[in-house]
C-alpha positions in Angstrom: 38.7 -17.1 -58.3 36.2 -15.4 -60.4 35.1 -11.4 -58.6 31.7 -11.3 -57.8 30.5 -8.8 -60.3 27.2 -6.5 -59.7 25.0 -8.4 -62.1 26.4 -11.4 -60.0 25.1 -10.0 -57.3 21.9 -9.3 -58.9 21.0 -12.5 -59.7 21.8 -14.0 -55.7 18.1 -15.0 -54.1 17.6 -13.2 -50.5 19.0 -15.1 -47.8 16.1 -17.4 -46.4 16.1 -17.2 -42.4 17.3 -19.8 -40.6 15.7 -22.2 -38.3 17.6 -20.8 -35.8 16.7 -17.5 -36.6 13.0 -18.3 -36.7 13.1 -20.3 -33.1 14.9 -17.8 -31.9 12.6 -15.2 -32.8 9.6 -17.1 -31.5 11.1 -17.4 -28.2 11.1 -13.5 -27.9 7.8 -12.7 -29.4 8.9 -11.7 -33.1 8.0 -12.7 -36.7 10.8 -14.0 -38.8 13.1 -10.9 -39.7 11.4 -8.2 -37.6 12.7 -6.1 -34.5 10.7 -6.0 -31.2 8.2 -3.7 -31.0 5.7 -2.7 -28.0 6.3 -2.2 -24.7 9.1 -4.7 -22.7 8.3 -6.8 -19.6 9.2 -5.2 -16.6 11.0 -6.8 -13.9 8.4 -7.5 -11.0 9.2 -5.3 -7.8 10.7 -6.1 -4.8 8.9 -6.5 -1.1 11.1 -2.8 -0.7 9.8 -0.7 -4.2 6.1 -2.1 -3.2 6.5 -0.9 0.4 7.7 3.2 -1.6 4.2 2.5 -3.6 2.0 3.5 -1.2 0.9 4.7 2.5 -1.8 4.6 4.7 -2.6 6.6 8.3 -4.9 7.3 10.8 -4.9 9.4 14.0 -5.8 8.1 17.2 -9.2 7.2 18.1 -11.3 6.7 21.6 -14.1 3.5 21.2 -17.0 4.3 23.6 -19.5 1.3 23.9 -21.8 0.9 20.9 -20.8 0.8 17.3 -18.8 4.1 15.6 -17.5 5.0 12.2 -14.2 6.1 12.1 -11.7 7.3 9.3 -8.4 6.7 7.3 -6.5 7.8 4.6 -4.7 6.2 1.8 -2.2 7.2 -0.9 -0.6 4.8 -3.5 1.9 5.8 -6.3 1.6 2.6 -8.7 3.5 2.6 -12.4 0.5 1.6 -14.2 -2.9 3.1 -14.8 -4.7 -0.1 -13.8 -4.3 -0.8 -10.1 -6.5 -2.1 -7.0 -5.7 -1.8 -3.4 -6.8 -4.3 -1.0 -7.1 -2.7 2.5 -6.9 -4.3 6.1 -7.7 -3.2 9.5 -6.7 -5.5 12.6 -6.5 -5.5 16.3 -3.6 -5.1 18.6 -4.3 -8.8 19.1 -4.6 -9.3 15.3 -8.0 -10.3 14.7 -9.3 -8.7 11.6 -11.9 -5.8 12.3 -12.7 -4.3 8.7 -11.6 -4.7 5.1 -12.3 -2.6 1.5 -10.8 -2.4 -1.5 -10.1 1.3 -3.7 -9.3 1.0 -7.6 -8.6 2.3 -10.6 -11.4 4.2 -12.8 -13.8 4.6 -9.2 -11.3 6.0 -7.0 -8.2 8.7 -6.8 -4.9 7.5 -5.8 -4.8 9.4 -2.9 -8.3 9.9 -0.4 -9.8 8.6 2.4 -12.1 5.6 3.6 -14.4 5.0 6.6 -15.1 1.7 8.6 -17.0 0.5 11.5 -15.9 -0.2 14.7 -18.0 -1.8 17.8 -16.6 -2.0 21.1 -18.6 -5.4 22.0 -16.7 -6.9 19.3 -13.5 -4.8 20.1 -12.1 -7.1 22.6 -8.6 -5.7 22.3 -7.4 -2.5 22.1 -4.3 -1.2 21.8 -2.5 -0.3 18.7 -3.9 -1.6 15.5 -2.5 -2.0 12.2 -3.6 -1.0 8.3 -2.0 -3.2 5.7 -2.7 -2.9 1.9 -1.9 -5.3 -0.9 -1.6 -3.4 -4.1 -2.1 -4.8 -7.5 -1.5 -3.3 -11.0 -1.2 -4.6 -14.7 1.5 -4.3 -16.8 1.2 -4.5 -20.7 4.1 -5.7 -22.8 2.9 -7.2 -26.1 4.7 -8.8 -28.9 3.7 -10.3 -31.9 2.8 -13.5 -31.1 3.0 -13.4 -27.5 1.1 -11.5 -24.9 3.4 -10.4 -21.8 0.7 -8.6 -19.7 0.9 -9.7 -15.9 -0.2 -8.3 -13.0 2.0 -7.7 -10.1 1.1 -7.8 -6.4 2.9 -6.4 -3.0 2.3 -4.8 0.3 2.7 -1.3 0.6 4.1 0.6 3.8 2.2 -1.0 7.5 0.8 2.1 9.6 -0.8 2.1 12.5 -2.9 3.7 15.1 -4.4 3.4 18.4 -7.4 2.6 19.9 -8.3 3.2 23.3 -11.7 2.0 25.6 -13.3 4.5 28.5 -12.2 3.3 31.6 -10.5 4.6 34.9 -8.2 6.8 34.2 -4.8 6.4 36.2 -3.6 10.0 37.7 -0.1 11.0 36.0 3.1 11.4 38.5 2.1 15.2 37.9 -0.8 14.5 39.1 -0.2 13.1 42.0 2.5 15.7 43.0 0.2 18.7 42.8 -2.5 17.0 44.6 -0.2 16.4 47.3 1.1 19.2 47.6 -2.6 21.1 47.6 -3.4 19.0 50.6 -0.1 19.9 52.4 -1.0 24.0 51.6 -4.8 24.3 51.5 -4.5 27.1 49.1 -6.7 28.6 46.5 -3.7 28.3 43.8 -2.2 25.1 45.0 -5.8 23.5 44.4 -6.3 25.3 40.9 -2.9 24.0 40.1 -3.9 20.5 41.3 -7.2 21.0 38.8 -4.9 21.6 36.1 -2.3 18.8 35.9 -5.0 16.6 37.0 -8.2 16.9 34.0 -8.2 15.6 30.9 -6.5 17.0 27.2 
């Protein structure tokens, strides 16, 4: 067998790639020969890493009759710069009460929204509940192929109460002191009666 001398060697043509080679390198995204290059596709997240994404709360509020704006916060932690956060407000019986949506390039990641609440349309309260669906785009790119996608989950449920004037049931305490100002007829059994008995 003749060595393979350097001249030899000179003279060999470049390996052409394969077909193989090319199909495979189609499938991925690349050119013939080349390396990836841009940003992978992320795995999408699960129902759990959405819920860590983001939070909402709001205290408790009293609904008198008429129609009353009322306030909540929201704070979302998302991977990407793009995002959009879909916001819902239901009843304790779960009939939807008020909607909005906060996004990228209008609003901060964390702050605070207002919506409108009417106690004729209030039929039950109770404890209500703020859900948000959270969105954001993810760019991977390729030659050849575009990965972006957009991914979509619900982040952490809060909720708050909402409570209707109405006749207001003494406590045990309550009735205790009363009972006992009654029984003493005194000055300081009736001011502690007063005491247990009015409103926080």
């Amino acid at each position: 067998m003749r060595p393979i001398t350097i001249s030899a060697r000179l003279r060999t043509p470049p390996r052409l790639p394969t077909v193989a080679s090319v199909l495979l390198g189609l499938t991925l995204g690349l050119a013939p020969g080349l390396s990836p290059v841009g940003r992978a596709s992320a795995a999408e997240p699960t129902p759990a890493q959405f819920a860590a994404m983001g939070s909402t709360r709001a205290p408790a509020y009293r609904l008198p009759a008429g129609c009353h704006w009322y306030r909540y916060s929201y704070h979302v932690s998302p991977p990407e710069p793009e995002w959009s956060l879909e916001l819902f407000i239901s009843d304790a019986a779960g009939v939807a009460q008020a909607s909005d949506v906060v996004m990228s390039g209008a609003d901060p990641t964390t702050g605070s929204k207002r919506f409108q609440l009417c106690a004729s349309n209030t039929a039950a309260p109770g404890l209500f509940t703020i859900r948000g669906r959270l969105t954001y785009r993810h760019y991977a790119t390729a030659p050849l192929v575009d990965q972006t996608r957009d991914y979509s989950g619900w982040i952490a449920t809060s909720h708050f109460r909402v409570t209707k004037p109405g006749k207001r049931h003494p406590t045990a305490a309550c009735v205790r002191a009363r009972k006992k100002a009654q029984r003493l007829q005194t000055p300081k059994a009736r001011r502690a009666a007063h005491r247990a008995c009015r409103r926080h």
